[in-house]
NUMAR-670030 format. One record per residue (C-alpha): y, x, z; residue in three letters. Coordinates in steps of 0.05 Angstrom, whole numbers, padded with zeros to 5 digits, always signed. Each point is the difference from the previous one (the first is absolute). Layout:
<recs>
YXZala;...
</recs>
This chain:
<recs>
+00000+00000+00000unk;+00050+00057+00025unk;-00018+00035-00071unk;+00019-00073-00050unk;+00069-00002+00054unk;+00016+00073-00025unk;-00010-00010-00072unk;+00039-00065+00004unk;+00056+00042+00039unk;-00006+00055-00054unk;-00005-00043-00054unk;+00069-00036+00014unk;+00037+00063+00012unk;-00013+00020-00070unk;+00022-00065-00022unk;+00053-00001+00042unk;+00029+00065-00029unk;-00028-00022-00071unk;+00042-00059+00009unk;+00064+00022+00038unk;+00007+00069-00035unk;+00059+00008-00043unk;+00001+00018-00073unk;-00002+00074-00018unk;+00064+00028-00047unk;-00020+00050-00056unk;+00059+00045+00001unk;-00017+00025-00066unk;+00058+00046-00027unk;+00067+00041+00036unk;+00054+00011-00050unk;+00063+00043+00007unk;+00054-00029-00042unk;+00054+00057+00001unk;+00054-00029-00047unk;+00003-00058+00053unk;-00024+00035+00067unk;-00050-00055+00006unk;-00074+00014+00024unk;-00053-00065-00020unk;-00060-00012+00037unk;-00042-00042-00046unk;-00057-00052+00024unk;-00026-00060-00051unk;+00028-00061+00003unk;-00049-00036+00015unk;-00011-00018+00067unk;+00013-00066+00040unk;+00046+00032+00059unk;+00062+00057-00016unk;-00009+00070+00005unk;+00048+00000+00059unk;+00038-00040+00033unk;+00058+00040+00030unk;+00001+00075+00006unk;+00008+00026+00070unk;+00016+00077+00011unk;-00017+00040+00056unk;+00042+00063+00011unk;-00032+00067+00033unk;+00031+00061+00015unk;-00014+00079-00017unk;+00008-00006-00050unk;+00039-00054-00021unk;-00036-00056-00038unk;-00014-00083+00007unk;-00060-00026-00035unk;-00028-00067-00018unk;-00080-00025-00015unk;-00013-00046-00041unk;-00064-00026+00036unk;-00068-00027-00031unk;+00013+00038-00062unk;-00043+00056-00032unk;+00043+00052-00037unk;-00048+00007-00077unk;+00041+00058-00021unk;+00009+00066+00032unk;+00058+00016+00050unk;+00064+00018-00030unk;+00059+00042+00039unk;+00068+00004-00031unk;+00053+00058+00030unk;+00079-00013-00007unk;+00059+00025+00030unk;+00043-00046+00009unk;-00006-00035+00065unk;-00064-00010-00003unk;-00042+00062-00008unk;-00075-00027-00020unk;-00038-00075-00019unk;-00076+00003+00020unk;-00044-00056-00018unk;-00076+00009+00026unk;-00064-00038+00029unk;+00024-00001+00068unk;-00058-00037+00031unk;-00073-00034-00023unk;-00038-00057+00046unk;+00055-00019+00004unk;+00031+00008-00067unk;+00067+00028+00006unk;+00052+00039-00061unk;+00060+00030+00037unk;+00062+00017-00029unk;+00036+00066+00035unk;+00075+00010-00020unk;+00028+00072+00034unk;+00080-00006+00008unk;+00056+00045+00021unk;+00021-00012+00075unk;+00058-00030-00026unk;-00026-00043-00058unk;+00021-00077+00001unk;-00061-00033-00003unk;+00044-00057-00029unk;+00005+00035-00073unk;-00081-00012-00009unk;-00019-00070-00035unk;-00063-00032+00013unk;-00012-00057-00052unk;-00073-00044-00022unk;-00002-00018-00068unk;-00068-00046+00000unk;-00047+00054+00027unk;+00031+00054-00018unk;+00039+00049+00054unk;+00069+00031-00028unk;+00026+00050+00056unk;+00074+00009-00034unk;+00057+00067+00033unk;+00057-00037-00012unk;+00036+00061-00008unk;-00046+00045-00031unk;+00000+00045-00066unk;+00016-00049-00050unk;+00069-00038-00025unk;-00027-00062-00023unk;-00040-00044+00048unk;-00040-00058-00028unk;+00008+00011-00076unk;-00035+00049-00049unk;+00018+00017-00068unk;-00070-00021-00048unk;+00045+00006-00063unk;+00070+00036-00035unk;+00027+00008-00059unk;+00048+00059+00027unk;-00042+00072+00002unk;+00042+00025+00066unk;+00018-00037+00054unk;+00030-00007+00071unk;-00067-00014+00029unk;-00022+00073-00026unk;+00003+00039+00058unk;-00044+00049+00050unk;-00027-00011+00063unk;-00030+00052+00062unk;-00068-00016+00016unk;-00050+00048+00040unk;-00065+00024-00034unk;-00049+00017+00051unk;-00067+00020+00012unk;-00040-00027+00069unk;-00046+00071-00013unk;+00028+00068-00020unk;-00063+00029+00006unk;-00030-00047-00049unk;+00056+00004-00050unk;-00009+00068-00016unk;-00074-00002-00006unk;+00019-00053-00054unk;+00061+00024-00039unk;+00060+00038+00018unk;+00051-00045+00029unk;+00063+00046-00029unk;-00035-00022-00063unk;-00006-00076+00006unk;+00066+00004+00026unk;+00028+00029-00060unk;-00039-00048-00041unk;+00046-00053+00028unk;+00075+00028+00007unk;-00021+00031-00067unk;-00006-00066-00027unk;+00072-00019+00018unk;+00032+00055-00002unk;-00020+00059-00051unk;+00051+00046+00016unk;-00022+00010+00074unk;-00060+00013+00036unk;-00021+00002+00081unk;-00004+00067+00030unk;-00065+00018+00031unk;+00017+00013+00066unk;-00019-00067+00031unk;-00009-00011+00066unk;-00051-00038+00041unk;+00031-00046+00048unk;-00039-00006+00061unk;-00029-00068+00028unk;-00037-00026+00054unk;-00055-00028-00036unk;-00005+00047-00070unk;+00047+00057-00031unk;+00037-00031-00067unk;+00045+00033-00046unk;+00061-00039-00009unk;+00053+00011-00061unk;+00055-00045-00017unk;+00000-00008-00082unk;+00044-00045-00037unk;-00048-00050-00035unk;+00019-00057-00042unk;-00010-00058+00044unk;-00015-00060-00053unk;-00075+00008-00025unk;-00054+00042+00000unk;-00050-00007-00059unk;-00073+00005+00027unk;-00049-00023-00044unk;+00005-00024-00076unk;-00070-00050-00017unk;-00013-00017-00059unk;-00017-00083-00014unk;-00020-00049-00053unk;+00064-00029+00000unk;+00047+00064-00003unk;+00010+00061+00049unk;+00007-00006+00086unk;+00051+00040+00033unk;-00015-00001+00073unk;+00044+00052+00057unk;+00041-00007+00066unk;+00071-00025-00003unk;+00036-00042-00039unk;-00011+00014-00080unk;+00073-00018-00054unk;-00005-00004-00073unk;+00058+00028-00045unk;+00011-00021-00066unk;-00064+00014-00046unk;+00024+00054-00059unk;-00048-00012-00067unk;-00020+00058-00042unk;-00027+00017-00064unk;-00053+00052-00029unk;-00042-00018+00038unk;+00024-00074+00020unk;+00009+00007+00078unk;+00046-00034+00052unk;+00022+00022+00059unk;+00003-00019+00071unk;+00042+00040+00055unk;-00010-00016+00070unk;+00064+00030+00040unk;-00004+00028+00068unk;-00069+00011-00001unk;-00058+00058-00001unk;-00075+00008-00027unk;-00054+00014+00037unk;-00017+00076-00040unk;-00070-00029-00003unk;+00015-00035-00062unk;+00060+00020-00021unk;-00016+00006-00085unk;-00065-00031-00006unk;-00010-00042-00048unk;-00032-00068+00005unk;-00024-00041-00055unk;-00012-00082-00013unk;-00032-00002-00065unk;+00058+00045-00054unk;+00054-00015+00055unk;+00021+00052+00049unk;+00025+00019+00059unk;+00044+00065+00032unk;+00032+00010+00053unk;+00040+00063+00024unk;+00057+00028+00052unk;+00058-00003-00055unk;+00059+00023+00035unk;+00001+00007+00074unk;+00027-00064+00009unk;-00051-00044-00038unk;-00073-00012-00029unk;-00006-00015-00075unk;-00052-00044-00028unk;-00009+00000-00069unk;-00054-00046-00039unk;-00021+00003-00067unk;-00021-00065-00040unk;+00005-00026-00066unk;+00029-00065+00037unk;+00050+00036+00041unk;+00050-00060+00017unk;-00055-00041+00036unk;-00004+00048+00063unk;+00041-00012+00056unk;+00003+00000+00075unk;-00024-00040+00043unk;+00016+00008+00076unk;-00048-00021+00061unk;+00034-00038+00056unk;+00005+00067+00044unk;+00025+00039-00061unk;-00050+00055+00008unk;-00031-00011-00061unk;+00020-00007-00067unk;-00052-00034-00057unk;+00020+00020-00062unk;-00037-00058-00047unk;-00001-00002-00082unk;+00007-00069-00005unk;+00029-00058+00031unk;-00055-00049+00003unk;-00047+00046+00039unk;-00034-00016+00068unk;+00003+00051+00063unk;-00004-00001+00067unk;+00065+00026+00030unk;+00000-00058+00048unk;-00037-00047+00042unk;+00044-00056+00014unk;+00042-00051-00041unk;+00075-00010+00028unk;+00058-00043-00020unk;+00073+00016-00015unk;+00039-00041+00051unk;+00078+00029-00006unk;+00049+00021-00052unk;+00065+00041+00012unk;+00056+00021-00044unk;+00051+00045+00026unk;+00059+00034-00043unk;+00001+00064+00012unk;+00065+00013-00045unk;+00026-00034-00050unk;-00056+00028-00057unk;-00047+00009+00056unk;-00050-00059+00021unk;-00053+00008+00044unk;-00061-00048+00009unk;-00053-00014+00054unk;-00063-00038-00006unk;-00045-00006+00068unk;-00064-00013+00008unk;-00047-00036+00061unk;-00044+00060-00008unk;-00010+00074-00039unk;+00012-00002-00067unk;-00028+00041-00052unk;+00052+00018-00062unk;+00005+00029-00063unk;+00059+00030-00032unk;+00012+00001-00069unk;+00057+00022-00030unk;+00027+00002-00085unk;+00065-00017-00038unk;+00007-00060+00008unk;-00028-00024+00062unk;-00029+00016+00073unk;-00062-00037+00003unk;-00033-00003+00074unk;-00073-00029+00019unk;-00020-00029+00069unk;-00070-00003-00015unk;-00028-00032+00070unk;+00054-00043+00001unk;-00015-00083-00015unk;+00062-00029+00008unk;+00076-00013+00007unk;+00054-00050-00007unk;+00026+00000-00069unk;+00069-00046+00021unk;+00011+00047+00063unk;+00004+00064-00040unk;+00046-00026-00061unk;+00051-00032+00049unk;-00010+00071+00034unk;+00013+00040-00065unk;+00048-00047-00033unk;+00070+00023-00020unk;-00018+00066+00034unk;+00001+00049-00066unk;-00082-00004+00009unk;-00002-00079-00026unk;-00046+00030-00055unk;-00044+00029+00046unk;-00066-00052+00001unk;-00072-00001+00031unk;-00063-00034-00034unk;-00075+00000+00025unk;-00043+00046-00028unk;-00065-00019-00039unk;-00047+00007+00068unk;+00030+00012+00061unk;+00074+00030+00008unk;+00069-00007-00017unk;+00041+00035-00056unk;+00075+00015+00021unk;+00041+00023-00065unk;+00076+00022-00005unk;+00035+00007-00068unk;+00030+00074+00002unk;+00059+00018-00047unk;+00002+00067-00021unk;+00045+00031+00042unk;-00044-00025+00067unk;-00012+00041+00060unk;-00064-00028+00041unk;-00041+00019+00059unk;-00052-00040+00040unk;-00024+00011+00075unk;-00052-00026+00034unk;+00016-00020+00084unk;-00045+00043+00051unk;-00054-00059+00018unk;-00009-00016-00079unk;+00036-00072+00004unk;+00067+00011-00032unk;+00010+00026-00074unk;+00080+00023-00009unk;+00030+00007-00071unk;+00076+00032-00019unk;+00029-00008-00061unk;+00064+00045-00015unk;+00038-00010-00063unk;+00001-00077-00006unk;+00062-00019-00038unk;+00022-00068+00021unk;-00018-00061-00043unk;+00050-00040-00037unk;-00008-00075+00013unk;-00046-00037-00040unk;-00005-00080+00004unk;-00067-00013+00023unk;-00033-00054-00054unk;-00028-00060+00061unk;-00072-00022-00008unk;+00002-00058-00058unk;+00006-00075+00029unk;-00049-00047-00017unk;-00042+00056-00036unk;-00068+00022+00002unk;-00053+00048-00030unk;-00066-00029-00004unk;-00055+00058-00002unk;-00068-00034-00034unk;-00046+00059+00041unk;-00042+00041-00047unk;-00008+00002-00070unk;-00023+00036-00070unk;-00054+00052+00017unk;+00018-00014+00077unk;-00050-00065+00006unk;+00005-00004+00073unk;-00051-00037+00036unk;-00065-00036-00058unk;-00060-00043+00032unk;-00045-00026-00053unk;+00049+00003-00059unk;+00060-00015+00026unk;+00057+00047+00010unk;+00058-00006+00045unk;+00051+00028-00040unk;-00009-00069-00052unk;+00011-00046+00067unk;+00061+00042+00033unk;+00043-00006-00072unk;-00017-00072-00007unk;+00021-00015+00069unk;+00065+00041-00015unk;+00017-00036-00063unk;-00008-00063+00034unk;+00042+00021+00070unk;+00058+00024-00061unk;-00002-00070-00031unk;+00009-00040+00065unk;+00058+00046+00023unk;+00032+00008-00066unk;+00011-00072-00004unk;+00032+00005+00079unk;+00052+00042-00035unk;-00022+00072+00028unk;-00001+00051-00040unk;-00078+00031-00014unk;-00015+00071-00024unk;-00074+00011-00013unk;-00032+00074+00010unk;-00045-00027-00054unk;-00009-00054-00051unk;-00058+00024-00026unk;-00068+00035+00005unk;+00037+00072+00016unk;-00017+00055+00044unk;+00068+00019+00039unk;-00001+00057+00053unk;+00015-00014+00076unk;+00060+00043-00017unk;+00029-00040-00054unk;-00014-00058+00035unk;+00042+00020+00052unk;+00055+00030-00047unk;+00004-00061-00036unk;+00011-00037+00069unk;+00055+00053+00019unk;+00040-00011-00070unk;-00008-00074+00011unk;+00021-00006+00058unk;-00017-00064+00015unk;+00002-00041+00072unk;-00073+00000+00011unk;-00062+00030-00031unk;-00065-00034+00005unk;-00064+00033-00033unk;-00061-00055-00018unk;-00071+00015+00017unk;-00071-00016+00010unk;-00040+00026+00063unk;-00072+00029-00006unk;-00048+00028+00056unk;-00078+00019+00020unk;-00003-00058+00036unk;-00010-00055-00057unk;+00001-00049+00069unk;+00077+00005+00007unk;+00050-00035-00037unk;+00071-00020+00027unk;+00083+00017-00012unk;+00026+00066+00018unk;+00073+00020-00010unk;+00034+00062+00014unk;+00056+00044+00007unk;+00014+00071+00024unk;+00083+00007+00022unk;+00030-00044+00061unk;+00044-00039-00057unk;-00052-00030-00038unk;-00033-00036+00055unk;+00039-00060+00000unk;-00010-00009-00075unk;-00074+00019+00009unk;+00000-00059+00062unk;+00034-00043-00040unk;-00045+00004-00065unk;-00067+00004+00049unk;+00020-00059+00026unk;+00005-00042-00066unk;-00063+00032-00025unk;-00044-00031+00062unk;+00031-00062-00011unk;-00017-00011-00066unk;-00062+00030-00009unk;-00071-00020+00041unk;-00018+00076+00006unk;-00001+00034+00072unk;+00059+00033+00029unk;-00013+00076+00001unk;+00065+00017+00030unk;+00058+00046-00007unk;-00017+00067-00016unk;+00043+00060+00002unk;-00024+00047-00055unk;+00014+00067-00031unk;-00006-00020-00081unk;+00043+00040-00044unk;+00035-00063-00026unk;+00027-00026+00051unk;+00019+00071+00050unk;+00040+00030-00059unk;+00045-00069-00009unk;+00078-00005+00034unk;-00006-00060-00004unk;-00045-00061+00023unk;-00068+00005-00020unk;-00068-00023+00014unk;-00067-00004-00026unk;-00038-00069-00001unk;-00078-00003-00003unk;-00011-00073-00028unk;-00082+00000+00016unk;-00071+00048-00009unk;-00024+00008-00058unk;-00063+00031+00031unk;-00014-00078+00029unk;-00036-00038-00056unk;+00028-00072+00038unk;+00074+00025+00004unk;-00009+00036-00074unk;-00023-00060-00031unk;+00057-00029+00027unk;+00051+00045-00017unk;-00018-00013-00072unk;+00018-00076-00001unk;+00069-00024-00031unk;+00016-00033+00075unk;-00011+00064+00034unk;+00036+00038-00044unk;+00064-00052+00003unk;-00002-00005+00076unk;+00004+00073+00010unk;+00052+00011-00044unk;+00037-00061+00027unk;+00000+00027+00070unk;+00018+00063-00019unk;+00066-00022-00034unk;+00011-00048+00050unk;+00000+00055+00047unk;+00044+00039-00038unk;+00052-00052-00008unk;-00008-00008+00080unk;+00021+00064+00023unk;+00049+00009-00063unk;+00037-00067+00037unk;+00004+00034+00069unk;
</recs>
């Protein structure tokens, strides 16, 4: 009996602690950024409770230092110690503890040091330890692009190199040597003298030497992928300009403020005839240079922490610079003077960008982001000198921001420290003269039969959509033509017209509202019903308004508002929504939708629908 009570006692402590035991952080990488004094502890973002809470120091004496644990956490990578000198003297972040599971964070400080000037900030799981007055000039925002080749950001900072084991160094290679390697790099004209000197400490003997190292980006590792070349490093990495080349057909890529691991400085890397160099060019920037018969399709794309730097041949292309979709939420516009503008978009999360830059426009891609508020960023951007500036959804997932530059343009882009704000300046705008905006047409409309020519859209047993959606389109025109509105069809006819010149057509039109016909289709043959949708905040009324008519005319189930991405009616200004009118894929509803009194009915309570919301 005594031996079942202790099982049943041991049993529920192990449950107990099974139970009641809190989740386990992965600390999983320690970053230095220099050009924003700004040291990341990383953990995925993926568990149910926060990294931490609060941060609580603890201050100790001889010497002088305060620390902080970040508790049930297991530090992945290896322990990382950065030395300073100004204020605070060294950053260690090791495995304090395991059973229980503790990473401590040790910051040694001057006697004197305000403990006021360090930052600590939690973006999701993430740990950003910020010296408010440490060695750079700009504090949240990092220059990912310029057009200018020097700049007031170029500039040196002192760091300490140092090695925990003297004895061990020069076993391995001779430190005057690897020392060289690196001023050499910046500085060809001067070299470090060999009489170092150790520098005694408690624990280990280092050598110390202050070198002036560009503080931007250090260039680690180049990979080769399917989908173009990976630039990985520590820091933050800026694009200039691209230059392109001839015999042979190159372009290149400086990154300013930056150094190359010697490891792979001019090696060359191939994907398929396309390749890859990279090299210390000056000692104030890396050069890439690719070769390709399809030069102008590589460009840069920027991870959310700017450490790495995809450079992809095409735009339609899959990687994996991210794991997590985020939304722009603000808009800014600030003159900076009078032909200077500057614009801010935020996002609700880390953002990964690309950059593109040519003659006549600046062309950026948030490819994890889904969405944005169309109305919000024109009124933002309107009568600013960027009114011209617009953003569309890209084919899959991701948004496509796009500035008209005039020739004379200045531009630079910089991404904010925790990835979630993307800053453009424009110098050189010349202001506009004023130009009488044409209003939206009253009591007009562009009817867009979906599909058409070789585009059939959806067929079951013989029938083709295309044939039903002009039909219904002709017939909606006839009942609103004789209302007195004015009708212009995308197509008359058994055409094929692009998404594109759809949309164009639209544009020139201008009309009040656009409306695009169609017929719905799934796997399902079971479902039939009405769908309609739209995509912008302004067309919901008119997509309410003809929904409504559509359900009340027609004995088909109501499927609903949908909001929807469709090319047709996310690349409109004005109005616009798509109507599905029934399934073909149903053989009761497609039966139906053949017959002369479903035809009329739908395209009655369409135009009534119309005429509805054209009356409010």
């Amino acid at each position: 009996m005594l031996k079942k009570v202790l099982y049943i006692i041991f049993f529920i402590i192990i449950f107990t602690q099974a139970v009641f035991a809190g989740e386990v952080f992965k600390v999983t990488s320690v970053n230095f950024d220099t050009s924003n004094s700004l040291i990341f502890l990383t953990s995925p973002d993926n568990t149910t409770e926060a990294i931490m809470k609060n941060v609580k120091l603890t201050k100790l004496q001889n010497p002088n230092r305060v620390y902080f644990d970040i508790n049930s956490a297991v530090l992945t990578t290896a322990s990382q110690s950065w030395y300073f000198s100004n204020g605070v003297k060294q950053v260690k972040v090791s495995q304090f503890s395991t059973n229980p599971n503790k990473v401590r964070i040790v910051l040694y400080l001057d006697e004197n040091f305000d403990q006021s000037k360090i930052k600590f900030l939690r973006v999701n799981n993430n740990i950003v330890i910020q010296f408010k007055d440490g060695m750079c000039q700009n504090e949240y925002f990092r220059t990912t692009y310029r057009d200018e080749k020097s700049s007031s950001s170029d500039f040196y900072e002192n760091l300490s190199i140092t090695s925990d084991d003297i004895s061990k160094v020069k076993t391995v290679v001779s430190p005057d040597n690897t020392l060289n390697q690196i001023q050499q790099a910046f500085d060809a004209n001067k070299t470090i003298p060999s009489n170092i000197q150790p520098v005694s400490n408690k624990s280990a003997d280092i050598i110390k030497k202050e070198l002036r190292l560009k503080s931007k980006y250090y260039l680690d590792l180049i990979s080769p992928k399917s989908n173009g070349f990976l630039l990985s490093g520590f820091g933050v990495a800026g694009i200039e300009k691209p230059m392109y080349l001839t015999e042979p057909a190159r372009v290149v890529f400086d990154i300013p403020n930056s150094i190359i691991n010697p490891d792979i400085a001019n090696k060359e890397l191939k994907i398929g005839q396309d390749t890859l160099k990279a090299a210390q060019f000056d000692s104030k920037r890396v050069r890439i240079v690719i070769t390709s018969n399809q030069l102008e399709k590589y460009f840069p794309v920027f991870s959310s922490d700017g450490q790495s730097v995809l450079f992809v041949n095409s735009e339609d292309t899959d990687f994996s610079l991210f794991n997590n979709t985020t939304d722009a939420v603000s808009y800014h516009v600030k003159t900076e003077t009078p032909n200077a503008k500057e614009f801010t978009i935020g996002f609700n999360s880390p953002v990964v960008h690309s950059v593109r830059r040519d003659s006549s426009k600046l062309t950026i891609n948030f490819y994890n982001a889904l969405r944005y508020n169309d109305k919000t960023f024109k009124e933002t951007v309107n009568n600013t000198g960027l009114e011209d500036m617009k953003i569309d959804l890209l084919p899959k997932v991701g948004l496509k921001l796009t500035l008209p530059l005039e020739k004379d343009f200045v531009v630079s882009s910089y991404m904010g420290a925790d990835g979630k704000t993307i800053r453009i300046i424009v110098k050189g705008i010349k202001p506009k003269a004023k130009v009488c905006i044409r209003p939206p047409g009253k009591n007009s409309v562009v009817l867009d039969a979906g599909h058409g020519g070789s585009d059939y859209g959806a067929i079951k047993s013989g029938i083709n959509e295309k044939d039903i959606n002009l039909d219904l389109a002709k017939r909606v025109q006839a009942i609103l033509q004789s209302k007195g509105v004015t009708v212009y069809m995308i197509r008359n006819s058994d055409e094929t017209v692009s998404l594109e010149e759809r949309t164009n057509f639209t544009e020139e039109k201008n009309p009040q509202i656009f409306v695009s016909i169609h017929v719905n289709s799934s796997v399902k043959p079971q479902i039939t019903g009405l769908e309609t949708h739209y995509y912008h905040q302004e067309s919901l009324e008119l997509a309410q308004t003809v929904h409504a008519s559509l359900v009340s005319h027609i004995k088909s189930p109501d499927r609903g508002l949908f909001k929807s991405r469709f090319y047709v009616i996310n690349h409109t200004t004005v109005p616009a929504i798509l109507v599905e009118t029934g399934f073909l894929s149903n053989d009761g509803e497609r039966t139906d939708l053949l017959t002369e009194k479903r035809k009329q009915q739908t395209a009655k309570a369409i135009a009534e629908g119309i005429l509805n919301y054209i009356k409010r």
